[in-house]
Structure formats: structure tokens, C-alpha cells
C-alpha positions in Angstrom: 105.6 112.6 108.1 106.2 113.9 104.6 103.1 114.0 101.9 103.4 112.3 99.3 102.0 111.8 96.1 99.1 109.3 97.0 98.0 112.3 99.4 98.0 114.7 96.9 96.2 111.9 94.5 93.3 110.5 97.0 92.5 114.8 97.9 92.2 115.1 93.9 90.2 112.0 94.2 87.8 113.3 96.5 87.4 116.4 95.0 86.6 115.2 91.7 84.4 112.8 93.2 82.4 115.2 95.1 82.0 117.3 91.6 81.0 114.3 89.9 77.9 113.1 91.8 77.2 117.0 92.5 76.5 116.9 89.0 74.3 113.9 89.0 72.5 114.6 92.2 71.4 118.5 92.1 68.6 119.6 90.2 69.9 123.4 90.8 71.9 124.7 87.8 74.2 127.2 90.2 75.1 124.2 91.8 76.0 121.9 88.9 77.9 124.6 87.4 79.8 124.8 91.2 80.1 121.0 90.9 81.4 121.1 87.7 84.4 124.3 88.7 85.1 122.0 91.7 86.2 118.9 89.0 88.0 121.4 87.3 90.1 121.9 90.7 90.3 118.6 91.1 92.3 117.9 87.8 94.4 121.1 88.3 95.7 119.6 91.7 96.2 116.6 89.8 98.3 118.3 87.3 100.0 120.3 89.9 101.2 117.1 92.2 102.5 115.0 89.3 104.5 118.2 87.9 105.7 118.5 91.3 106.8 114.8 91.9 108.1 114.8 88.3 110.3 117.8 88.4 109.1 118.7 85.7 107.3 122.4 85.1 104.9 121.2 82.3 101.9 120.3 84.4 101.6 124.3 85.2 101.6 125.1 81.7 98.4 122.9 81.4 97.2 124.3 84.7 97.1 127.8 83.5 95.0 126.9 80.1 92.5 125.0 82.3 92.3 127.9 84.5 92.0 130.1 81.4 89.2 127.4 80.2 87.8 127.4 83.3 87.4 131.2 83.6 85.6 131.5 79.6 83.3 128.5 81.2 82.1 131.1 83.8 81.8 133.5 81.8 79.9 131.9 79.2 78.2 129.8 81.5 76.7 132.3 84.2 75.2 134.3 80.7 73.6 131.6 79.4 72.2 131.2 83.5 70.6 134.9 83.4 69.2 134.0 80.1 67.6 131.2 81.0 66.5 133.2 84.3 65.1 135.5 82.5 63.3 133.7 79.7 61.9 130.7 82.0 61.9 132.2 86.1 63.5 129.3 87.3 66.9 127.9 87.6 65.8 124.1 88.3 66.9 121.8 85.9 64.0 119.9 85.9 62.1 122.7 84.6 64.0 123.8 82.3 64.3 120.6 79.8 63.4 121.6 76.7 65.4 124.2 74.3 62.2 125.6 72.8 58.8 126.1 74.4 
């Protein structure tokens, strides 16, 4: 029993769809930014399984830059986490939903 490219599709599938109602469903903002990083995953195996079906080597090309992106995102992201740590105590989404107070 080989895998083939449905496998690698329905796994990307279920990944992104784990991400995507993550997002919707926490209220935690570590965890929405997890959710988010796992969607990212998702799309990279996407990339990876059609470059690799298609013989082609461009899909890892476009799998580095969203790593790349993926890596500024954390970066970025996990600052602007500690600020709004700092300034408001709390890392719930529903408490923090305004950009001034």
C-alpha cells in the first residue's frame, strides 16, 4: 500500500482544519497564535505533496518563504503577546478587545 496524494491532501486537510476552528473556538491568545502556526503547517505539507507528485522542486521554494514568514510571525507576534501581558495582565482575548483603554 503506497501513499498517495489524497493521503498527503486529507492530513493537510485535517490539520488546517484543526487550526481553523482553534482560531475560532479559543479565547487564549497563545493558543490562537499555536492554531494559527499549525495552518501554516498545514499549507507547507500541501505545498510539499503536490511538488512531490509533480516532480517539480518549486513547491519547496514556496515552503521555505512561508517558513521564513512563519518565523517573523513569531517573532513579531510573541512581542506584541508580552506587550499586551504587560500593559493589560491577561492574555484572554476577551479581555483584551479594545486597542486603547
Amino acid at each position: 500500500m503506497s501513499v498517495g496524494l489524497n493521503h498527503y491532501l486529507v492530513v493537510s486537510g485535517m490539520l488546517f482544519a484543526i487550526g481553523f476552528f482553534g482560531v475560532l473556538l479559543r479565547k487564549n491568545v497563545i493558543f490562537i497564535f499555536m492554531c494559527i502556526e499549525l495552518m501554516l503547517t498545514a499549507v507547507n505539507v500541501m505545498l510539499i505533496a503536490f511538488s512531490k507528485f509533480n516532480g517539480v522542486g518549486d513547491g519547496l521554494i514556496f515552503v521555505f518563504f512561508t517558513i521564513t514568514v512563519a518565523a517573523a510571525e513569531v517573532a513579531i507576534g510573541l512581542a506584541i503577546i508580552v506587550a499586551l501581558y504587560k500593559k493589560r495582565q491577561t492574555i484572554m482575548v476577551d479581555e483584551i478587545n479594545q486597542l486603547k483603554n
